[in-house]
C-alpha positions as CSV (number, residue, x, y, z in Angstrom):
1,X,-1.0,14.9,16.6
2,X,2.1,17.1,16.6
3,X,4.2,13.8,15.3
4,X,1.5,13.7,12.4
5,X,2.0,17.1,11.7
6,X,5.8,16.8,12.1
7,X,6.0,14.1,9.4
8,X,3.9,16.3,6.9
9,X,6.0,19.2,7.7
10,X,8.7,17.1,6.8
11,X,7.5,15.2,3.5
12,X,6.5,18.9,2.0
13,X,9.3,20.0,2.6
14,X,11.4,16.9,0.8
15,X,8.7,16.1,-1.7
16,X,10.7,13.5,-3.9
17,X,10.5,10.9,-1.0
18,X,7.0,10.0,-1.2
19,X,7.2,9.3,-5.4
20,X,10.7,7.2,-4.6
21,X,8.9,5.5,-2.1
22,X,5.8,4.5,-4.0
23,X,8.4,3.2,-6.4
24,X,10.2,1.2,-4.3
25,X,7.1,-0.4,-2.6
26,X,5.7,-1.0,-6.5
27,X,8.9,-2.8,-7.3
28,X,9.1,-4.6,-4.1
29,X,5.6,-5.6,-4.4
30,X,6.0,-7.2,-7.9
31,X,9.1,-8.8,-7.1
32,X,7.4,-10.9,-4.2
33,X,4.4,-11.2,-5.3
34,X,5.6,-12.3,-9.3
35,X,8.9,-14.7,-8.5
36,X,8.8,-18.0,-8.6
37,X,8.0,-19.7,-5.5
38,X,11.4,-22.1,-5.6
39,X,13.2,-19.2,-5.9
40,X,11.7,-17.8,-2.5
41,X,12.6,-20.6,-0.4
42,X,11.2,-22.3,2.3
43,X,11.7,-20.4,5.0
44,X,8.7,-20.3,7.9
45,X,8.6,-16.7,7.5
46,X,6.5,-17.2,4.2
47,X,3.6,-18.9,6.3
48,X,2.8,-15.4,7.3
49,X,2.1,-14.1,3.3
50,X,-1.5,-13.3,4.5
51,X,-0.1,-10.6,7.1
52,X,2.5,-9.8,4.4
53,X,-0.1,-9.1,1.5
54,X,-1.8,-7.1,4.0
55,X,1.3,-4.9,5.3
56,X,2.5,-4.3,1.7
57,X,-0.6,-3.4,0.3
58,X,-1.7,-1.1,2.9
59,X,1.9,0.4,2.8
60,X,1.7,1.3,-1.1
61,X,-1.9,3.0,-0.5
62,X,-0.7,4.9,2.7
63,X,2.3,5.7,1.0
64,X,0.2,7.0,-2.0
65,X,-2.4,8.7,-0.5
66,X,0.5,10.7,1.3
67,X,1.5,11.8,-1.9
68,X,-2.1,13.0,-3.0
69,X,-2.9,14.8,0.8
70,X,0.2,16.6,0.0
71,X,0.7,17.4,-3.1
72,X,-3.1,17.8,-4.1
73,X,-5.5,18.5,-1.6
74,X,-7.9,16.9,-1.0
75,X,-6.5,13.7,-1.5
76,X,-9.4,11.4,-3.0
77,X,-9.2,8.0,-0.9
78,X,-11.6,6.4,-2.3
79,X,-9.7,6.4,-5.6
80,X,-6.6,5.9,-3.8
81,X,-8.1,2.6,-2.4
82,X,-9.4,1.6,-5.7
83,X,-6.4,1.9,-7.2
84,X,-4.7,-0.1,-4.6
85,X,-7.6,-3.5,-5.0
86,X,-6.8,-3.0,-9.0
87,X,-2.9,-3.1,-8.6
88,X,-3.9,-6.4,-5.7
89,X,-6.5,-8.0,-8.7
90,X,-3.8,-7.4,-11.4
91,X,-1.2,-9.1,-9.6
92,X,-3.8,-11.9,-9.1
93,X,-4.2,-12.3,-12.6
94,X,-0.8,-12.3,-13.5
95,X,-0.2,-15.3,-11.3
96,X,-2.5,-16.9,-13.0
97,X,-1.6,-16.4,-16.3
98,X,2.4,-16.2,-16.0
99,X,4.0,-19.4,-16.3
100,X,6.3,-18.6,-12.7
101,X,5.1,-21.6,-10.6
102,X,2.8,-19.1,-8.9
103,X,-1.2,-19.5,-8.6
104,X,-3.5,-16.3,-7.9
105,X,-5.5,-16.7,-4.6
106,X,-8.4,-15.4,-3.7
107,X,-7.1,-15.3,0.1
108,X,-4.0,-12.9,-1.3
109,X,-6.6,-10.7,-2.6
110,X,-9.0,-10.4,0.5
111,X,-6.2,-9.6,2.2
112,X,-4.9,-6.9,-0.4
113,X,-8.0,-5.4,-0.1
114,X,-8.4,-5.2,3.8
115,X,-4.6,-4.0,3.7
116,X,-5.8,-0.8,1.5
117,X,-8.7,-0.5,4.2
118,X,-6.3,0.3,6.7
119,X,-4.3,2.4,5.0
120,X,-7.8,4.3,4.2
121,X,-8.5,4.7,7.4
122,X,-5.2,5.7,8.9
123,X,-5.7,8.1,6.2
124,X,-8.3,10.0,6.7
125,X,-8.1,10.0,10.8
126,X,-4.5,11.6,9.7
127,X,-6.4,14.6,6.7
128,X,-4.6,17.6,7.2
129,X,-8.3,18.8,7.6
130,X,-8.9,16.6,10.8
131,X,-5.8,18.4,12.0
132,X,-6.4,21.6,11.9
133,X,-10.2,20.8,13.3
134,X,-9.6,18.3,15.9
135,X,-13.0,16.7,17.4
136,X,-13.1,16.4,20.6
């Protein structure tokens, strides 16, 4: 627990990390998930965009929630996971509706969603609260 602590030691202290990460991870996110599939190649390494989908996604929400337990305690997870399934279903439906030789799947979302379970989880067996009063 002293490396969890360590690392929100370490984010108060340099808050405009979190917000350019979140950024980053947003812009990443769109880029992938939005170009067209030509463009991406065909490279075996896209057979895995289940795992992918699920290690972005839970990346943005762990990445955001970080921002909320630090910056305004408590940090509400649920919402935090709600906003990460929106941002997943959004992306969905712009697939579908942008002409970019993309198709929404329903498999890309159920694994958006299970992506932002993690990242719940991790978050709240890392609360600052569940830190300070470890269970034994």
């Amino acid at each position: 627990m002293k490396l969890v602590s360590s690392l929100y030691s370490f984010l108060s202290d340099n808050q405009y990390l979190l917000p350019l990460g979140i950024i980053g991870l947003t812009l990443l996110m769109l880029l992938l998930t939005l170009m067209p599939s030509d463009v991406l190649g065909k490279s075996s390494i896209w057979s895995y965009d289940k795992l992918g989908h699920m290690i972005l996604f839970g990346s943005w929400c762990f990445t955001v929630g970080l921002y909320y337990q630090i910056n305004n305690p408590p940090a509400k997870i649920w919402a935090i996971f709600a906003s990460g399934v929106v941002f997943g279903l959004f992306i969905e439906a712009l697939q579908y509706a942008l002409p970019f030789k993309r198709h929404a799947d329903p498999y890309d979302f159920a694994f958006d969603v299970l992506g932002c379970l993690v990242a719940v989880w991790l978050l709240k067996r890392m609360s600052p609260e569940k830190l300070d009063n470890p269970t034994p």
